[in-house]
N, C-alpha and C positions, 0 to 999 in steps of 0.2 A: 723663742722664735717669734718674731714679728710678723704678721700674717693679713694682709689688705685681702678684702671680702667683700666682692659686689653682689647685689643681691636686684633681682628685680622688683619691684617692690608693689607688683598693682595685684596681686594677690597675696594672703595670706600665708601659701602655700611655701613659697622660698622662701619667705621670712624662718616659718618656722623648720625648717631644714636646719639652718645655722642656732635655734635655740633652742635644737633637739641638741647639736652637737659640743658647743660651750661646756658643759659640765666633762664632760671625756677631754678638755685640751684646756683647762687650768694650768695657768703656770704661762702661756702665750699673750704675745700683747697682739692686741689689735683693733683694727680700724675697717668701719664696716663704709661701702660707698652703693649710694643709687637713689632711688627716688619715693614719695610713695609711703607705703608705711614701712620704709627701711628707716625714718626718721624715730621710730616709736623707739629704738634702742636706747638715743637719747636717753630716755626714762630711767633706764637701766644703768645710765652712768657708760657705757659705752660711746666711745669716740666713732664722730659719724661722720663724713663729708655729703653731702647733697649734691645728686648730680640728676640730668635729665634724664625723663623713663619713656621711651617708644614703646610704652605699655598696651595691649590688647582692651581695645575698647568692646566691652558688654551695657546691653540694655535691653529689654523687653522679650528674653532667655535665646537670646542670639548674639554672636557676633559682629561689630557693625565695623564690616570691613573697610569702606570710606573712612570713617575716621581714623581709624588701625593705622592704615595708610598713610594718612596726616601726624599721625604722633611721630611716626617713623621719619617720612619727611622734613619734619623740624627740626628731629636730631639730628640726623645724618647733615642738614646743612650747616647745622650748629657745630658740628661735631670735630674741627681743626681747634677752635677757643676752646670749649670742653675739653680736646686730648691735651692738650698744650699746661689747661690747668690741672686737669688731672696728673700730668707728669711731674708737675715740680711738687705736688703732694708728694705723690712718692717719694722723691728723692728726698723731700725732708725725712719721710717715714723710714725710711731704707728699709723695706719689708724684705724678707727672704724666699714668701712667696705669696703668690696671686692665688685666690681661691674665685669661681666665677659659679652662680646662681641664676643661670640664664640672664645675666647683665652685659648691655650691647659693651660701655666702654674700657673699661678694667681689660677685660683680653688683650685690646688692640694697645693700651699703652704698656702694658706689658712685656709684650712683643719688640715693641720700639727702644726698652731698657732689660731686655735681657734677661729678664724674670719669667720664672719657672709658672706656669699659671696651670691649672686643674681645674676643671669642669665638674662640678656635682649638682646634679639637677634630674629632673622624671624629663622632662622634654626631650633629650636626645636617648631616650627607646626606641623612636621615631626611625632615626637614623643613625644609628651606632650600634643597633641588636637588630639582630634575624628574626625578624617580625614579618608573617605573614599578613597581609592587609584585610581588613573585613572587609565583607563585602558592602559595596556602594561605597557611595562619600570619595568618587574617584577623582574630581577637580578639588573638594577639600582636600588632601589627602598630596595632590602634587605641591599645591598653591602653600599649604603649612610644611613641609619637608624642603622643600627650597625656602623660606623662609631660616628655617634650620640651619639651614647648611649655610647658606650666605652671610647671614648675620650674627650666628652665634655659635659658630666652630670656629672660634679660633685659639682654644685650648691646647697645651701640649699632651694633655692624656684627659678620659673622660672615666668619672663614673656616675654610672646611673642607680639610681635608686627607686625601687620599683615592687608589688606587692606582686604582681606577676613577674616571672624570671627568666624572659629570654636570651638565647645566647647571644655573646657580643658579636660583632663581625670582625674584630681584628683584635690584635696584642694591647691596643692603646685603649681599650675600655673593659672597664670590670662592673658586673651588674648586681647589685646588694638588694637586701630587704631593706623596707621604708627605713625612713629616719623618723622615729617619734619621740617627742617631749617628755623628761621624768614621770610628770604627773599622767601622764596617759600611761607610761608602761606601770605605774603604780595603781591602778587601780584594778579595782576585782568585779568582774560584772557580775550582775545577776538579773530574775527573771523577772520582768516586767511588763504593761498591756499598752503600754503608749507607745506612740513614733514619733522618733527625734524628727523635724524636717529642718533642713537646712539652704537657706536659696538663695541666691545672691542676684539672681535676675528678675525677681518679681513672682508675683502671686495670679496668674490669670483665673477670672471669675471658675470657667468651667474645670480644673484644677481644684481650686478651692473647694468647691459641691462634690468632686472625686474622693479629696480627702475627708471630707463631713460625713458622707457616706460609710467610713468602714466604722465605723461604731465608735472608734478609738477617740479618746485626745489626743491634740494632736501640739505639740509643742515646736512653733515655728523661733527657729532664730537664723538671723542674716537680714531681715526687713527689718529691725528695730521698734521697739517698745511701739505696740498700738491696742486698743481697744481688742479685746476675747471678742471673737464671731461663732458662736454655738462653740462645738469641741475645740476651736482653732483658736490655741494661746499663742499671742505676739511677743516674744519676749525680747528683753534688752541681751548686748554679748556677754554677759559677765560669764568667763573664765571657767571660774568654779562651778557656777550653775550650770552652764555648756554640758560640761565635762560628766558630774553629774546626773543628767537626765540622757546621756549616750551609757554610761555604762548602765544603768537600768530599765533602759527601753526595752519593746518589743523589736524591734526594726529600724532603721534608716532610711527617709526619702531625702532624696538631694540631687543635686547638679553630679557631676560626675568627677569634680576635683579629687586628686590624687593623695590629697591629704587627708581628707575626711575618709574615702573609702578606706584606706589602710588603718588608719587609727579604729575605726568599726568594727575591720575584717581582725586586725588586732586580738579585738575582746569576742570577736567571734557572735558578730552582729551580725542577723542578714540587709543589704542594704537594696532598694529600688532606687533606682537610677534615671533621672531624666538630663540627657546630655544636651549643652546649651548649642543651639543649632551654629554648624560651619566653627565650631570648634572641635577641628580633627584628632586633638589629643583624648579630649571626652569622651567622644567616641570611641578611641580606642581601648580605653579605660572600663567604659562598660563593656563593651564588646568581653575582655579578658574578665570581669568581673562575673557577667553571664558562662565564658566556658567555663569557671573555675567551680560552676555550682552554689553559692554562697550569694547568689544574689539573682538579680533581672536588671534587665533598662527596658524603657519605650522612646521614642521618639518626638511622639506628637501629642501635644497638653489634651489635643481633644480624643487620644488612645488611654487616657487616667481610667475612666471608670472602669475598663476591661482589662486594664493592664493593674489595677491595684487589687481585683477580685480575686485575677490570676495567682497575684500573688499571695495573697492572704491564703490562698489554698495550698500553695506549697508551701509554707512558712517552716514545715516541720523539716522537710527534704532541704532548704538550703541550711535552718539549722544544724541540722547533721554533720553536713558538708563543713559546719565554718568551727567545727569543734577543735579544733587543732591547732587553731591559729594562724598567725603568721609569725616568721621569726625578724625582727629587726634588724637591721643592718649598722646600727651606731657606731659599736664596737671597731669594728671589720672600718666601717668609711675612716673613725679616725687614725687607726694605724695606719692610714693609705697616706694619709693625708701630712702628717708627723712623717712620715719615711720619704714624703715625696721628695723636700729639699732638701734632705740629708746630703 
């Protein structure tokens, strides 16, 4: 089966979706499209097309909605040339189906040729599962679910993939456990005194003296290789090492992405959570993270020193909680997926 794969590509997150599921669908050809680090497959000897990404502008552990704005705006005007070339791609590829990763153009030319297209992605939890709203974050919360639904439902069936499990709201979505990568489900954690941190919006001063504070080292990755600050190691992404000092941590502090928690909650890590402000999925991310017992969030950089004290004090109680794991959903997504254009 030949199988075109958009992917959005301004986090890590969707990339690794599709390079959790590769090894389960050997035997398919295919061609991955979008922008961003969707080009890294390259590497892999994977056929790529490069296409624009109206990707989620972060910086300074916020949302910066102006720009957001402007990404989208380029595409969308851009966006006639785009489908135009994206179509004749296709038709040289003759795919059998569309597979979509929260990627804006792949749906809509899809649509226009007839092709079967699927939705897999943690985004539409949002809006395609019975999901009660936390409380607050009430203009986030409208302003990212109409974003949702406008731009990126245009899927013939969805499934979600998700560490928490709510139910769908109709026939046309099925809700799995994460999709996580060989090497993560291969590994065997064990007991360790340090905290993975992981950040991708930056390091603010009062933060920093939160984490210096709990006695721990503390091993940063997502800022890139810089100078040790007392307990605070800057380390480079390598892969292996990542990987590595997650299964033998004491904890997890990070943003609130959906792939890290899972992969954590996985080995049965408890994780603290600071979700990147006016990013409503984050939110709802820790939000479920918190009911599930197996972890905390805080909101505000300057709530660390109280919110990491807190946590050090229950460490044993979310332990407890996260002994059982989570079960993957790989398996399950690729039957979906292989049955869809039967």
């Amino acid at each position: 089966m030949r199988i075109a794969w958009g992917i959005m590509g301004d986090s890590r997150g969707h990339l690794t979706r599709a390079l959790a599921l590769l090894p389960e669908l050997s035997g398919h050809e295919f061609l991955f499209l979008g922008g961003g680090c969707v080009a890294e497959l390259r590497g892999l000897g994977l056929r790529v097309h490069d296409l624009p990404m109206p990707g989620t502008a972060l910086s300074g552990g916020r949302v910066r909605g102006g720009a957001t704005a402007v990404n989208f705006l380029r595409a969308v005007l851009g966006s006639s040339r785009t489908l135009g070339g994206l179509r004749r791609v296709l038709e040289d590829f003759r795919p059998d189906l569309a597979v979509t990763d929260y990627e804006f153009f792949l749906p809509r030319a899809a649509r226009t040729l007839g092709l079967p297209c699927l939705s897999l992605d943690h985004q539409h939890v949002l809006t395609k599962c019975r999901l009660a709203p936390p409380p607050g974050q009430a203009l986030n919360r409208l302003a990212t679910t109409a974003a949702v639904r406008l731009l990126f439902s245009r899927a013939s069936r969805y499934v979600v993939s998700s560490f928490f499990r709510p139910p769908p709201l109709g026939p046309d979505t099925e809700v799995l456990g994460p999709l996580l990568r060989p090497d993560v489900r291969a590994l065997s954690p064990r007991p360790g005194g340090h905290v993975l941190a992981y950040l991708r919006t930056g390091l603010p001063p009062a933060l920093a003296r939160a984490l210096e504070s709990t006695g721990r080292e503390v091993r940063v990755y997502g800022l890139g290789k810089r100078p040790d600050a007392g307990p605070l190691r800057f380390l480079a992404g390598e892969r292996a090492a990542f990987l590595d000092d997650l299964a033998g941590c004491r904890y997890v502090f990070c943003n609130a992405g959906h792939n890290l928690l899972s992969e954590a909650l996985f080995l049965g890590k408890p994780v603290l959570a600071l979700p990147s402000a006016m990013f409503y999925e984050q939110y709802v991310n820790a939000w479920h993270l918190r009911e599930s017992g197996r972890g905390d969030f805080f909101v505000d950089p300057g709530q660390a020193p109280g919110a990491l004290a807190a946590f050090e004090a229950g460490l044993e109680r979310f332990e407890a909680a996260g002994r059982a794991g989570i079960e993957p959903g790989n398996a399950r997504a690729a039957d979906i997926l292989t049955g869809f254009a039967a």
